[in-house]
N, C-alpha and C positions, 0 to 999 in steps of 0.2 A: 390875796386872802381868799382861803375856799368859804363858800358855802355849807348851808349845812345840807344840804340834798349833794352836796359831794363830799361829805368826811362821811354822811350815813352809807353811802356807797361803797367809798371805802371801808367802812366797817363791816359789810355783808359782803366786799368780797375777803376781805380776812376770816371771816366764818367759815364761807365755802371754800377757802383753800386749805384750812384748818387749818392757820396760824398759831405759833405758840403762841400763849398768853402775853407772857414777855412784852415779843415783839409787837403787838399789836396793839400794843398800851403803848409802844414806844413809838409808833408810825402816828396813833390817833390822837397825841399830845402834840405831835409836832405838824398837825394839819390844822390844829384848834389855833395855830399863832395868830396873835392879834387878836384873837376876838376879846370882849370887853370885859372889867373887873365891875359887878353893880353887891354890895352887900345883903346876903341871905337869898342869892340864887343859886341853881345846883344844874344848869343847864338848860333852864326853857328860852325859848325863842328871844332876842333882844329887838324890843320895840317899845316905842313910846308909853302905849299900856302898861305893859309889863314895866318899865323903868318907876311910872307913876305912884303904880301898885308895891313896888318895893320901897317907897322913898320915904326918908325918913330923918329929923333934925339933925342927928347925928353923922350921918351920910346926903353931906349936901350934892355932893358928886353926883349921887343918881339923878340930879336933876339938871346938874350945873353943864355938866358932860354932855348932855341929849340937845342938842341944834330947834329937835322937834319941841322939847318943852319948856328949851329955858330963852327960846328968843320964835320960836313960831312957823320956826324952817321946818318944809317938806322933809320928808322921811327918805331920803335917797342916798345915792353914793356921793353925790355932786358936794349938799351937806354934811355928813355923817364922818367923819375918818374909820368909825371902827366898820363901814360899810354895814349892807342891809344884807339880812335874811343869814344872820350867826347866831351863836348861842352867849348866853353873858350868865358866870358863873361870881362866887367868890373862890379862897383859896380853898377851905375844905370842902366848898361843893365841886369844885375841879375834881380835885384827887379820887372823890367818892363816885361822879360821872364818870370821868377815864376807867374806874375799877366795874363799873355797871355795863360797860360795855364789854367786858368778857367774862361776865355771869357773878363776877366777885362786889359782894354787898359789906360796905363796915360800917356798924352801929356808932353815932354819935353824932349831935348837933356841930359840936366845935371842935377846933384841932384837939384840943386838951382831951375830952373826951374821947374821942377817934380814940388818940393815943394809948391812951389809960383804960380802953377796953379788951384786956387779952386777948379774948376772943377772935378779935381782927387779924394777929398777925400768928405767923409760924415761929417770926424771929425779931427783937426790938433791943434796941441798947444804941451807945454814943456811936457816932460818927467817926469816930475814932477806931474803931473796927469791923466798921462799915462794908460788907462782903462790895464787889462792883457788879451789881444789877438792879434792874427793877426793882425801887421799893418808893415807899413813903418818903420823906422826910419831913423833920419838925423844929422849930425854931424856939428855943424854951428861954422865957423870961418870967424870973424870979421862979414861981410854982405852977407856970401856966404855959401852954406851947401858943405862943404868939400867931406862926406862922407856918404852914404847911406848904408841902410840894411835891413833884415827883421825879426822883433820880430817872434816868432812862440809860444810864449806862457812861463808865467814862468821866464822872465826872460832872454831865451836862444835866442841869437840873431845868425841868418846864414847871411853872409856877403860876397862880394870877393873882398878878396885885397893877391894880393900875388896867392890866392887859397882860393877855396869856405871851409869856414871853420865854427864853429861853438865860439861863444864866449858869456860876459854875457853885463851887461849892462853898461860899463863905459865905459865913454867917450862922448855917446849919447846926444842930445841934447834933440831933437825936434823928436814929431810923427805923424802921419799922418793914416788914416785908411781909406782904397778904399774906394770909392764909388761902391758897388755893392756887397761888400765882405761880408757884414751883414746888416741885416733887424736894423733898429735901436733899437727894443727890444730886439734882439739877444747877443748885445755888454755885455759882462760882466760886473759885478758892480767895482767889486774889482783892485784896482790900483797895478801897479808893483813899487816899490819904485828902484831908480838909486842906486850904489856902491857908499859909501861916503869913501873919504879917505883923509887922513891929508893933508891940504891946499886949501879943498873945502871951498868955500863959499856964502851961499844960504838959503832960506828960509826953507829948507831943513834941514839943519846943525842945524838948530836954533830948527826944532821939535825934532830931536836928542837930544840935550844936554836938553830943555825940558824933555824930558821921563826918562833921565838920570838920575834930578836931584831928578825927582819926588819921584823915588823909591831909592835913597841916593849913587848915583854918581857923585863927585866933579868935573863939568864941568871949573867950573869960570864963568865966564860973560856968560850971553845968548845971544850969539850977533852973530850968527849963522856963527862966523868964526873955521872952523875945525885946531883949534890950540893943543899946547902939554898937555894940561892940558883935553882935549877934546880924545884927542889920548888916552889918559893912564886911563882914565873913560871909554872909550871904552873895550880896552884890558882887563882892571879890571871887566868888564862884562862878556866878554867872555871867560874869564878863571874860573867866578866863575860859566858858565854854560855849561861847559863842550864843548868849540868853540877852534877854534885856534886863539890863542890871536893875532893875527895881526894888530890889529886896524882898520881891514878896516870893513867896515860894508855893508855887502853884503845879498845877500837871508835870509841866515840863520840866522844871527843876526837881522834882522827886525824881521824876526819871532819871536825868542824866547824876543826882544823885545814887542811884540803884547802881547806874551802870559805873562810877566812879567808886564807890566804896565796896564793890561785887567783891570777893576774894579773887585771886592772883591763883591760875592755873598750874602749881610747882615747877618749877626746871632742873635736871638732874646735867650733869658733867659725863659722858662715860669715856675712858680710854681704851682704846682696841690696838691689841699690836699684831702687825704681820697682814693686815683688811687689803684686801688688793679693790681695784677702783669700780670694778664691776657690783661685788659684794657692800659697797659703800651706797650703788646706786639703790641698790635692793632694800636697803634699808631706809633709803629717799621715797622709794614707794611706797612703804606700809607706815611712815610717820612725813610725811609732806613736810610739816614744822619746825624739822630738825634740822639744826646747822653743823655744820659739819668744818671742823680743821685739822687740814694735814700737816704734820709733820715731819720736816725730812732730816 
């Protein structure tokens, strides 16, 4: 676990090398691992004061969690799991810290707000067409985004709940991508697709059992509910391509999805009379691919 006198390091030497943005959101997430979840912090120091100072009936954690205030233990590594001298955030003071260190500020106490304040981003909608880059993410229940985080790319989302950790993408709702984070030709093309798992249902689930059925996996109905019959056409794929049959359909299985339902490169038949073996070969060299039969 770093320190915070070595993630500040590294954040100043990402300045002076003038790191994209991007990536410097994406290096200063994954240096923050471990460090502590305390409600209504946005990145100052984690110590016993500070824990004090934020505690409160409904968040008994901040007190429960701390060695030093809830049983009288020294303030050290020996005690402490989330160690000494890091930062202790919640989830949308994370996202709002990681964005403050490469000059990008977004207005709002809570995820919901974050979210719901245009302002903040360049580009916001479902997860479901999710560019793959650096952006927000937000986790919507009922009329309110529950839960925030941030994509770094791939996939791999770093979050704080509990403890800054790294995870993939279920659950996620909604994305959101700064304003300032990328030039709008910068954004990547390519979409990151969410973890589908038995008892999704979505427009989503419906382009699965699609690609499924295309290439002769018995979904049942296209009716983009992740049912059993959806489950075991899954499994049944990923066992015949060497996956862990889970049924859940994550990174890997969209992939080898992609590369399984790609279109078929055409193959054409051509007859030549009279080709002597030389002119056969000539033809071996400008199409490598091509099979060739003689006939006598």
């Amino acid at each position: 676990m770093r320190t915070i006198e070595q993630v500040d390091s590294l954040i100043a030497q990402l300045e002076a090398e003038r790191t994209p943005k991007p990536d410097s959101v994406r290096q200063i997430a994954l240096a923050c691992l471990d460090w502590p979840y305390v409600f209504g912090s946005w990145g100052e120091p984690c110590t016993p004061s500070g824990r004090k100072r934020r505690a409160r009936s409904e968040h008994p954690t901040i007190i429960s969690k701390c060695p030093a205030l809830s049983r009288g233990a020294a303030c050290n590594e020996q005690n402490c799991k989330w160690g000494v001298g890091v930062r202790m955030y919640d989830c949308r003071g994370f996202t709002a810290w990681l964005l403050k260190q490469v000059g990008i500020s977004i207005s709002g106490e809570g995820a919901t707000s974050q979210y719901n304040t245009v302002a903040n981003w360049m580009r916001r909608g479902s997860v479901n067409d999710m560019p793959d880059c650096v952006c927000c993410l937000f986790r919507k229940k009922g009329t309110k985004m529950e839960h925030t985080g941030m994509h770094i790319g791939g996939g791999i989302v770093v979050d704080c709940s509990v403890n800054v950790r790294t995870g993939g993408m279920t659950g996620w709702t909604h994305y959101a991508i700064p304003a300032g984070l990328y030039k709008e030709g910068e954004i990547p093309m390519d979409t990151v697709k969410p973890t589908l798992r038995k008892g999704a249902e979505d427009d989503l689930v419906k382009e699965l059992q699609t690609r499924l059925t295309e290439i002769g996996y018995d979904c049942g109905a296209i009716d983009g509910k992740f049912g059993n019959k959806t489950f075991a056409a899954v499994k049944a794929f990923q066992r015949k391509h060497g996956l862990q049959d889970d049924g859940i359909v994550g990174r890997l299985t969209w992939e080898e999805l992609d590369k399984s339902s790609a279109p078929k490169e055409p193959t054409y038949k051509v007859t030549c009379y009279g080709m002597t073996f030389e002119q056969s070969m000539q033809i071996r060299e400008i199409c490598p691919t091509a099979s060739m039969e003689k006939e006598w």
